[in-house]
TIMI-2910 file (N, C-alpha, C, CB; in pm, 1 decimal, decimal comma, always signed):
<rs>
+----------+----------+----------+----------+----------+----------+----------+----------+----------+----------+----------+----------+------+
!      n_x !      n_y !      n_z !     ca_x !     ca_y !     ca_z !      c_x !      c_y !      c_z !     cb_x !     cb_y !     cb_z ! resn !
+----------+----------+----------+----------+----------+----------+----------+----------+----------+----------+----------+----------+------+
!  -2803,0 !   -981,3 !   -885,2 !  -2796,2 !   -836,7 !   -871,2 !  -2650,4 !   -795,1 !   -854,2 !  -2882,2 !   -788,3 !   -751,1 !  Unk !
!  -2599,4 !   -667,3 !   -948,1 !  -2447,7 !   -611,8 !   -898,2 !  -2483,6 !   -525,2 !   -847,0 !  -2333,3 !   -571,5 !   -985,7 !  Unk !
!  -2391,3 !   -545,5 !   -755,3 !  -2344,3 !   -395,6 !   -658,6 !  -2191,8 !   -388,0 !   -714,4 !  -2347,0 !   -415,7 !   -442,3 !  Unk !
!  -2202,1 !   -208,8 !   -718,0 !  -2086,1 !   -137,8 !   -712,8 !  -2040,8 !    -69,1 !   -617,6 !  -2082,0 !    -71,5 !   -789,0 !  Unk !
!  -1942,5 !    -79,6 !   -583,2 !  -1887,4 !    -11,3 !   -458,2 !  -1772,4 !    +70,0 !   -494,5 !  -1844,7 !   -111,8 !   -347,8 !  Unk !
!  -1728,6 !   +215,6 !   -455,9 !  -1565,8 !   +234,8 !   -483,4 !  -1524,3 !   +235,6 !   -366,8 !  -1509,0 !   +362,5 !   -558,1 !  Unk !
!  -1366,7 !   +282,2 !   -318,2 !  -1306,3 !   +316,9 !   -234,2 !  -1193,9 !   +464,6 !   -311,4 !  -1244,7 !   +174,6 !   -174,0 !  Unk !
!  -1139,9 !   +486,5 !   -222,0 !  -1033,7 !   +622,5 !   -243,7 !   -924,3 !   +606,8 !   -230,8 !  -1040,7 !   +730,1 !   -166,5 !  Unk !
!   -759,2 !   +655,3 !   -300,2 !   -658,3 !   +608,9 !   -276,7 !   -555,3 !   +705,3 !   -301,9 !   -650,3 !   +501,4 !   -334,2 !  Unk !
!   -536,2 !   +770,5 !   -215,6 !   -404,1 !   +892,8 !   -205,9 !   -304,3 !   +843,6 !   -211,7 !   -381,7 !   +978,8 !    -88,4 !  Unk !
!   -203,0 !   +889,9 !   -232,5 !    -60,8 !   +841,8 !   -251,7 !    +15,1 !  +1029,9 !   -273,6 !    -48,3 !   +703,3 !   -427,8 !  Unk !
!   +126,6 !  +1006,5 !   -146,0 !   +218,2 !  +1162,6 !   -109,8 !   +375,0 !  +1088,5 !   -141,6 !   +198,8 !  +1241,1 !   +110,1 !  Unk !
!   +432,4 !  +1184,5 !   -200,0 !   +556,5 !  +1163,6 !   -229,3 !   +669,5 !  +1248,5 !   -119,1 !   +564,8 !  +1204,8 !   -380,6 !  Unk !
!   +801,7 !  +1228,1 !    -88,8 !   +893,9 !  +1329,8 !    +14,3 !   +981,4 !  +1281,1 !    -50,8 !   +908,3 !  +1326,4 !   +186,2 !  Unk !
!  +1067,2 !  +1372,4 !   -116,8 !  +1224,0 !  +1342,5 !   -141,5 !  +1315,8 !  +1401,5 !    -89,4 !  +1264,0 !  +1354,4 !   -253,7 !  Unk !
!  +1375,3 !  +1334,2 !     -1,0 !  +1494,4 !  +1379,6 !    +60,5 !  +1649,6 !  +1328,1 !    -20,1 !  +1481,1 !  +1321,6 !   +215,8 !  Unk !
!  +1700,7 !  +1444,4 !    -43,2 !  +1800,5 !  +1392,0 !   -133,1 !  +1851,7 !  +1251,9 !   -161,8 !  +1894,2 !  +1448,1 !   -102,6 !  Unk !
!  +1864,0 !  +1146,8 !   -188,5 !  +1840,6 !  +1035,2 !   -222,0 !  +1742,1 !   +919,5 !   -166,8 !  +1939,0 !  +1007,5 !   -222,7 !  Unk !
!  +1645,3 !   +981,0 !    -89,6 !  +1574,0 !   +888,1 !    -41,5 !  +1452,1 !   +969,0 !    -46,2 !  +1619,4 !   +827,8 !    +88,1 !  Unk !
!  +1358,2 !   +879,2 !   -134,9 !  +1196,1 !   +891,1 !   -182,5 !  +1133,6 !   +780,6 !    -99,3 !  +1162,7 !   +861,7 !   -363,2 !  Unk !
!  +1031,4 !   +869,8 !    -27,6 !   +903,7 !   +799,7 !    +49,6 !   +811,0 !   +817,8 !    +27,0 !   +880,1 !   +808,4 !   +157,0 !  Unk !
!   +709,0 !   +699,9 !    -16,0 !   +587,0 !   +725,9 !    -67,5 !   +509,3 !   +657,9 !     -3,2 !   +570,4 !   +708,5 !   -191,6 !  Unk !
!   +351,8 !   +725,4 !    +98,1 !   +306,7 !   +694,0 !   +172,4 !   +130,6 !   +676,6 !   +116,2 !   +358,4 !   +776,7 !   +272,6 !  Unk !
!    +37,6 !   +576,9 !    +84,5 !     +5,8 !   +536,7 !    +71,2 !   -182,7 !   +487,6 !   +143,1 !   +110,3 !   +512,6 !    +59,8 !  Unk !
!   -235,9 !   +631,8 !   +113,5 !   -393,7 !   +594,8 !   +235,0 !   -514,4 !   +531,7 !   +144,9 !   -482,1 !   +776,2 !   +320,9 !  Unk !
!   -578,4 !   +412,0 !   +166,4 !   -726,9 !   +356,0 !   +140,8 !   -783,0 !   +380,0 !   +214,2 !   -760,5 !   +239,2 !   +125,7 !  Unk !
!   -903,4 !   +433,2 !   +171,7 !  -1045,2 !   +469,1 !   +243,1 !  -1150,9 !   +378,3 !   +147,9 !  -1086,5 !   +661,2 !   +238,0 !  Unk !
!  -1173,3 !   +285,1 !   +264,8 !  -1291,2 !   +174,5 !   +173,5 !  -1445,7 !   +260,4 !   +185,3 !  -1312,8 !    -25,0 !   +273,8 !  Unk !
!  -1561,8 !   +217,4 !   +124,1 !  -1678,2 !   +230,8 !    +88,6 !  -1709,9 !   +257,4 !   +256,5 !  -1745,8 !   +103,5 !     -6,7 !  Unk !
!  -1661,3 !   +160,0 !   +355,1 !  -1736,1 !   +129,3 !   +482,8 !  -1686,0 !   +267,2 !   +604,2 !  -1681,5 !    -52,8 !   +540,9 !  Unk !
!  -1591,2 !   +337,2 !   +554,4 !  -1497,9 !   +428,8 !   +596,0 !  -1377,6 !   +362,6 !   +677,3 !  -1569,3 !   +531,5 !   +675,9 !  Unk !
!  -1334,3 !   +217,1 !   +659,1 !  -1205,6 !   +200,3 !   +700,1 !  -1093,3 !   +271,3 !   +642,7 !  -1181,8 !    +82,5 !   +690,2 !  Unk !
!   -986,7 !   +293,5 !   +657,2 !   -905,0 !   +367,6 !   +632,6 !   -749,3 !   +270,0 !   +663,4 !   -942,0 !   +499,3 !   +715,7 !  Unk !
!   -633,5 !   +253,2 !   +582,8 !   -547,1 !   +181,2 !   +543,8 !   -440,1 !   +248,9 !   +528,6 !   -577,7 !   +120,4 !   +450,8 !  Unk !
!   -351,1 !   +252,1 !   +593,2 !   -182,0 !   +343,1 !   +562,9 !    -73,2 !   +260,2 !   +565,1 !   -131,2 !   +461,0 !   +684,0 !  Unk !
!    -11,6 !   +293,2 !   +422,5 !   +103,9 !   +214,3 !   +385,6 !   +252,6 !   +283,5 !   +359,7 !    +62,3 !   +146,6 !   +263,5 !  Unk !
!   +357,2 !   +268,6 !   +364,5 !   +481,5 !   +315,9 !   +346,6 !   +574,1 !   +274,8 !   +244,7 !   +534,4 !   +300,7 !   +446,8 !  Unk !
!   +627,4 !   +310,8 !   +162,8 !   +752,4 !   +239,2 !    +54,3 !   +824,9 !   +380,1 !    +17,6 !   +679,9 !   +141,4 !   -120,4 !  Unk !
!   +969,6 !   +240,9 !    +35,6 !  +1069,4 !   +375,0 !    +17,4 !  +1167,0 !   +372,7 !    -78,9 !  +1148,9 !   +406,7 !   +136,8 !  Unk !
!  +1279,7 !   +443,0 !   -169,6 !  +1344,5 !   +412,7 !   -240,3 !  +1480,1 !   +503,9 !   -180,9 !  +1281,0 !   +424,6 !   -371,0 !  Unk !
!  +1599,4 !   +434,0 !   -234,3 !  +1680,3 !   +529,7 !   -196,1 !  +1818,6 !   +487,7 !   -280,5 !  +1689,1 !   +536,1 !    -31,9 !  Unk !
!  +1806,0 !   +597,6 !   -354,2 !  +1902,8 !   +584,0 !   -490,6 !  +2077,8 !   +578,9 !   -421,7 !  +1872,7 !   +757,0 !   -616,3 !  Unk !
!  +2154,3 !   +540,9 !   -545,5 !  +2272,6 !   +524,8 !   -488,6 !  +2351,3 !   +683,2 !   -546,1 !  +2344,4 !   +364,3 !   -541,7 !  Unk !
!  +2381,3 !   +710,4 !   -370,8 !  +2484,6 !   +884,7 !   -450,2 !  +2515,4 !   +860,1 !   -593,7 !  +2683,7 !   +924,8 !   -371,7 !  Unk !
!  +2602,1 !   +781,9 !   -669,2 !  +2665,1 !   +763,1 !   -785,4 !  +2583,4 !   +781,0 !   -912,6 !  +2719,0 !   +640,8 !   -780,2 !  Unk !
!  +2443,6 !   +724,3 !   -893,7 !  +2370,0 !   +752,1 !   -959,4 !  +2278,1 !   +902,3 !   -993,7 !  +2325,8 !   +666,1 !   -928,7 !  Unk !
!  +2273,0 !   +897,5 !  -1126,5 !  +2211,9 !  +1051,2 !  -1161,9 !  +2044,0 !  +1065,5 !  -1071,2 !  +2183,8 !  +1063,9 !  -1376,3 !  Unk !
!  +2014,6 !  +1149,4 !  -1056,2 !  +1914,3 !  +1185,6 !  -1020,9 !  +1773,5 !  +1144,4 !  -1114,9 !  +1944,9 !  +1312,3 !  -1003,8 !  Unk !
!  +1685,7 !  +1091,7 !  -1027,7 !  +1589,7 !  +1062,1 !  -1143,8 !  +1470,5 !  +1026,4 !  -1046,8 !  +1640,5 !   +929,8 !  -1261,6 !  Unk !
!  +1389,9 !  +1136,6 !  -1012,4 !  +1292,7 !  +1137,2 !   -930,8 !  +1168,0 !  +1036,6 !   -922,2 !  +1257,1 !  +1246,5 !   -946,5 !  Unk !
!  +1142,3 !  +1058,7 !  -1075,3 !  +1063,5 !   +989,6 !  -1128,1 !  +1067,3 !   +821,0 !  -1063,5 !  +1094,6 !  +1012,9 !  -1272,0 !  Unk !
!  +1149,2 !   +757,7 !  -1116,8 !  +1197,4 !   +645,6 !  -1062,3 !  +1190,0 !   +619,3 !   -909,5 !  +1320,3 !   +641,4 !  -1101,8 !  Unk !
!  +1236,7 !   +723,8 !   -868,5 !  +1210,9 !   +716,2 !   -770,1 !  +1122,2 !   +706,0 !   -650,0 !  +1243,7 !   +750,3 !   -776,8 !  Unk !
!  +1001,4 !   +825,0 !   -764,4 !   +882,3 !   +739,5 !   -677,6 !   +808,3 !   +621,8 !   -777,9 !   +745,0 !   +861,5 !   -618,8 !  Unk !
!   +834,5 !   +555,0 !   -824,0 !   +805,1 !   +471,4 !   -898,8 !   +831,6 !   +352,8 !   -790,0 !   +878,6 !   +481,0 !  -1033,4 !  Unk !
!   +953,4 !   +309,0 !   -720,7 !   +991,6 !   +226,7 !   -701,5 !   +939,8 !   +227,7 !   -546,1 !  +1116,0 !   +220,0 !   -750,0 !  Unk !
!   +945,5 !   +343,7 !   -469,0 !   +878,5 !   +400,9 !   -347,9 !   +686,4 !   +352,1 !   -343,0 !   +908,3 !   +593,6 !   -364,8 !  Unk !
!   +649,7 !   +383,5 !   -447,3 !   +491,2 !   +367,9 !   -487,1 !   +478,3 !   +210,7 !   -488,5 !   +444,5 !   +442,3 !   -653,1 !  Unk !
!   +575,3 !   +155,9 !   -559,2 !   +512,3 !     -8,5 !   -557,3 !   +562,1 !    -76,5 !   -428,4 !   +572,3 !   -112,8 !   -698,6 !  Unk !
!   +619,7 !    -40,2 !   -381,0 !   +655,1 !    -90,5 !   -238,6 !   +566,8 !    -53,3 !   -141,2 !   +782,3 !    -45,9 !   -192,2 !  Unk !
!   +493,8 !    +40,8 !   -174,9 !   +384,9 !   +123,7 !    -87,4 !   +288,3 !    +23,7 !   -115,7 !   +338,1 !   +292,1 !   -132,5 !  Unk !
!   +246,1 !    +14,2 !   -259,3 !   +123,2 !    -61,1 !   -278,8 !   +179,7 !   -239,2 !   -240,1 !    +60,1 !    -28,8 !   -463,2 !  Unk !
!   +294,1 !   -237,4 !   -242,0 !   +287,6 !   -432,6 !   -194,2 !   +290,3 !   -446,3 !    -49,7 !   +443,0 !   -542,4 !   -248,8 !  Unk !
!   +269,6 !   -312,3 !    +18,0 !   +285,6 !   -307,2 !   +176,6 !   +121,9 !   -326,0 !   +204,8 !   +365,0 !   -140,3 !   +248,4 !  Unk !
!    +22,1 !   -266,3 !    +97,5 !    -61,3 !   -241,6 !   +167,5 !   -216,2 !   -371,7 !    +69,9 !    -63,9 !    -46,6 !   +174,7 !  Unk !
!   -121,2 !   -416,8 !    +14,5 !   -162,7 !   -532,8 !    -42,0 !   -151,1 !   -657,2 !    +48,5 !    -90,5 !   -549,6 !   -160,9 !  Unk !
!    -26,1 !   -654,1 !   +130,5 !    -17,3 !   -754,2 !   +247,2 !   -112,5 !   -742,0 !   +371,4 !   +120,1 !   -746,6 !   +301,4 !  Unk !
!   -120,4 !   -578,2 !   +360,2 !   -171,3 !   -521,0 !   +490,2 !   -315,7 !   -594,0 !   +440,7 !   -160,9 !   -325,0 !   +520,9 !  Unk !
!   -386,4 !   -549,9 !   +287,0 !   -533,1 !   -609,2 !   +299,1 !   -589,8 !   -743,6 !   +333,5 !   -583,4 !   -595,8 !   +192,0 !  Unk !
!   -485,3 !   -857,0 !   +282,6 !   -525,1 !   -987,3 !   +299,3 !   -471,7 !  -1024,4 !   +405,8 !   -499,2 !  -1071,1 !   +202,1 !  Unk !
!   -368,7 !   -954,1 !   +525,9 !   -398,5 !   -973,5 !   +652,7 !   -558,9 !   -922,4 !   +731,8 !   -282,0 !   -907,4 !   +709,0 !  Unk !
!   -563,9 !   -788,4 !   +660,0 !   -719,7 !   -810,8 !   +731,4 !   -827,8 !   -849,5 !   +679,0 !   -772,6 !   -710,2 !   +779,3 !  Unk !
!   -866,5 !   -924,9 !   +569,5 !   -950,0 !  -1010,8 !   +519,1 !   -961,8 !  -1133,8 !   +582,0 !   -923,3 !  -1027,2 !   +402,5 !  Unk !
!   -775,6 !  -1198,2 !   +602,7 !   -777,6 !  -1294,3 !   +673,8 !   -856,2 !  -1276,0 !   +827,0 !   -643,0 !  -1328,1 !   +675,5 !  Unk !
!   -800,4 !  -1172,5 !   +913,6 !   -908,8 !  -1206,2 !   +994,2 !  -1051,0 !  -1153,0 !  +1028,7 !   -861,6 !  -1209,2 !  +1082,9 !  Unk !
!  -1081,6 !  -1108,2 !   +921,8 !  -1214,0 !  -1138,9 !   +901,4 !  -1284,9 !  -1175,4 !   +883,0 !  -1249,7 !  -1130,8 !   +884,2 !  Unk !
!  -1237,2 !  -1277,9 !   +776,7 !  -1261,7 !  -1441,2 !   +777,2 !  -1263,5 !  -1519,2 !   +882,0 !  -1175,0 !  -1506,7 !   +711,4 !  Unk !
!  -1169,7 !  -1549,4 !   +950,3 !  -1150,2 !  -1590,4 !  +1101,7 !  -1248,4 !  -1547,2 !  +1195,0 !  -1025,6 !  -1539,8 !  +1155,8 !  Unk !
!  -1308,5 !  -1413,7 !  +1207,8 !  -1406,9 !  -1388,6 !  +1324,6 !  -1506,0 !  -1479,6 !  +1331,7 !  -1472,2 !  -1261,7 !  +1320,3 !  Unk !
!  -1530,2 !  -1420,3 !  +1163,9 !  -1655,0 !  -1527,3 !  +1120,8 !  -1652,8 !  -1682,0 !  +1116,5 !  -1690,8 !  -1500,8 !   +984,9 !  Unk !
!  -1587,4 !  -1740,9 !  +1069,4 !  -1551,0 !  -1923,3 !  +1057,9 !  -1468,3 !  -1958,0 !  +1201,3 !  -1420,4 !  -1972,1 !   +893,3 !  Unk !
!  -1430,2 !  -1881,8 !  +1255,2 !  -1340,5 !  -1893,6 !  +1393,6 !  -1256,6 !  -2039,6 !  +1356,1 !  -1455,3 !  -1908,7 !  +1563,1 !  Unk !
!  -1202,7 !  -2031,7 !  +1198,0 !  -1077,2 !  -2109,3 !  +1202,2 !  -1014,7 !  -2043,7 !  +1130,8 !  -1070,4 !  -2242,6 !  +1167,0 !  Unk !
!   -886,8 !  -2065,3 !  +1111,6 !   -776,9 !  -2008,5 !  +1043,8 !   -767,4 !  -1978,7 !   +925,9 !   -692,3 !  -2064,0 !  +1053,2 !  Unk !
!   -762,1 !  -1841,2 !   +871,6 !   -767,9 !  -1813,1 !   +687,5 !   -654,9 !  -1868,0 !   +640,0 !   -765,6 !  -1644,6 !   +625,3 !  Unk !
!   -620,3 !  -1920,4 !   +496,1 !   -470,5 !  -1921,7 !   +467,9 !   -535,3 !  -1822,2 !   +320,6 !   -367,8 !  -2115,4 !   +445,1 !  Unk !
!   -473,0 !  -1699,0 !   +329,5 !   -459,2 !  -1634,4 !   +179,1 !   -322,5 !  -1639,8 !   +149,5 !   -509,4 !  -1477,4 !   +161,6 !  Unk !
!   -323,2 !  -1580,0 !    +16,4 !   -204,7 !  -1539,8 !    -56,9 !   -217,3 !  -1493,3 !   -167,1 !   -124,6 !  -1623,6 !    -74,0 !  Unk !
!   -142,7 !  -1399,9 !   -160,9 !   -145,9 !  -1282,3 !   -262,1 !    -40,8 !  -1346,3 !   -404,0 !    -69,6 !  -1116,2 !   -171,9 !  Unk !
+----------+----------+----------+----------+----------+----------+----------+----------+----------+----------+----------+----------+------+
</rs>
């Protein structure tokens, strides 16, 4: 039998003149909820290019909260087996 499940995934952008922060919320099926941060921050010298900017802000967001998941998989694994997970992403 499949089950389908979704979850939800916002993503807010802030640009402060050379520094883009992009912040990052999961809301799973179960209503946990997940907040992540990534930031970019261009060099004065360089032209302006927002875009990029949250580009580079966004994947740092999502590899924050990619660590954040398989830390808590890992111990959720652990409650249950009450020995030590080893993941890796």
């Amino acid at each position: 039998m499949e089950t389908i499940v979704g979850c939800d995934i916002e993503m807010e952008f802030r640009e402060i003149g050379p520094l883009t922060e992009a912040v990052v919320r999961l809301r799973m099926h179960d209503g946990t909820e997940m907040l992540a941060q990534g930031r970019a921050n261009r060099n004065p010298e360089d032209p302006s290019q927002p875009r990029v900017g949250e580009e580079i802000a966004a994947a740092r967001a999502l590899t924050n909260l990619a660590h954040r998941l398989i830390g808590k998989a890992g111990g959720d694994i652990e409650e249950v087996t009450h020995s030590k997970a080893h993941l890796l992403i």
